[in-house]
C-alpha positions, 0 to 999 in steps of 0.5 A: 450476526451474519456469517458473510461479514465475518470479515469485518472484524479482521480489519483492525479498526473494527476489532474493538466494536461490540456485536451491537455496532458490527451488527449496524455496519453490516447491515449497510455494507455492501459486498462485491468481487471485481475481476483482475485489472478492474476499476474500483472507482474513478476520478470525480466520482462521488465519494460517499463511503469507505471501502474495506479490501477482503482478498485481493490487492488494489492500487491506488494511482493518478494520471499525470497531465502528461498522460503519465501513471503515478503510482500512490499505494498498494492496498492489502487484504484487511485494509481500508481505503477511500478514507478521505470521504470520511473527512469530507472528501465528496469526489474521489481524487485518483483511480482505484484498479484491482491487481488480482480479483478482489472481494470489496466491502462498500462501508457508508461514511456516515456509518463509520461517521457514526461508529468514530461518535460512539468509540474514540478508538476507532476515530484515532485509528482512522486519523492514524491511517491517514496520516501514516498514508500522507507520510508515506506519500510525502516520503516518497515524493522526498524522494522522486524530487531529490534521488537519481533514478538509481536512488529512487529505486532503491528506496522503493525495494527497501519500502516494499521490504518494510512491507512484503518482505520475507526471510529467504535463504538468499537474503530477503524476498518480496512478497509482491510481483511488480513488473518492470513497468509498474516499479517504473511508474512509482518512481516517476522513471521509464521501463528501461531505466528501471531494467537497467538499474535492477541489472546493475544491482543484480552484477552487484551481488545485492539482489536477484530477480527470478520469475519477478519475484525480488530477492534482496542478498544484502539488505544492509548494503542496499541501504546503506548505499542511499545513507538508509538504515535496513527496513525491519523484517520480522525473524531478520537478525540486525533489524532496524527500522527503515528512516531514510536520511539515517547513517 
């Protein structure tokens, strides 16, 4: 077996296929480094395979109709996306960007196709990662429909805590550096109010910003504050999963 797709086997969709099947995927993939801030893939582009992140962190976005940028997800090393072609999608529907330079893993569909035929593990892998991507999306939307701008940021700082979130002597630090104007852009608000709002959670006692690292001091008040049980944090005493609408 090649020694350059050792990769491969981290992602956990395929950790469970024999030599014989990582063998065939490799020998269709391809491997390419994008620079920081690089676009990956368009709108309207054609959709024919899957992409694989091995360093490096991708964003997944749209352009609103009012020019606007809506943030949908992050993508971590060890990830798949662009996993709707694998159901059909012939065009991709968002823009895919680099946020730091990023080694991409480009996997034909009809290869995972193939692979989900021969190991039922791997095609309920791919329908839970879809779905758990649509339930985030719909989470999300719950909340930019319904929250105050204070609400909605919140959220997100809880979601990101379910996610990057560390233990800090000062409480819980994300393990993501986003700036004003990208936390902005997830919740459908402006820059100044975001800066606002994190100003007055700051006065608070409830988090701190230092150099755009977030530290969150008081996890649980945080959450309780929008009617939300704290996310869990692995090595955080009291955890509890993060459900919104949970008292």
């Amino acid at each position: 077996m090649d020694e350059k797709y050792w990769y491969l086997k981290r992602c956990e969709l395929f950790e469970r296929l024999d030599g014989t099947q990582i063998a065939r995927l490799e020998a269709q993939s391809q491997v390419r480094v994008f620079e920081r801030k690089s676009l990956v893939y368009l709108p309207d582009d054609e959709s024919d395979s899957v992409l694989l992140l091995v360093s490096g962190r991708v964003r997944i976005y749209h352009i609103t109709t009012e020019g606007k940028e809506a943030l949908l997800a992050f993508i971590d090393p060890g990830e798949l996306f662009g996993e709707l072609t694998i159901i059909g999608q012939s065009q991709r529907e968002e823009f895919a960007e680099t946020m730091e330079k990023s080694q991409i893993v480009k996997i034909p569909a009809a290869a995972i196709r193939e692979v989900m035929d021969e190991n039922p593990e791997v095609t309920m892998g791919v329908t839970k990662l879809i779905g758990l991507r649509r339930q985030r999306f719909e989470r999300r939307l719950k909340s930019l429909m319904f929250q105050p701008n204070r609400d909605r940021l919140i959220f997100l700082l809880l979601e990101l805590a379910e996610r990057y979130g560390v233990p800090h002597p000062d409480g819980t630090a994300l393990r993501i550096r986003l700036s004003h104007q990208e936390m902005a852009n997830i919740i459908g608000s402006t820059r100044e109010t975001v800066t606002v709002v994190l100003g007055e959670l700051q006065q608070e006692g409830l988090l701190e910003v230092k150099r755009r690292q977030v530290i969150l001091n008081d996890l649980d008040r945080l959450a309780s504050s929008i009617g939300a049980a704290p996310p869990e944090i692995p090595g955080r005493s009291s955890n509890r999963a993060f459900r919104t609408g949970d008292t």
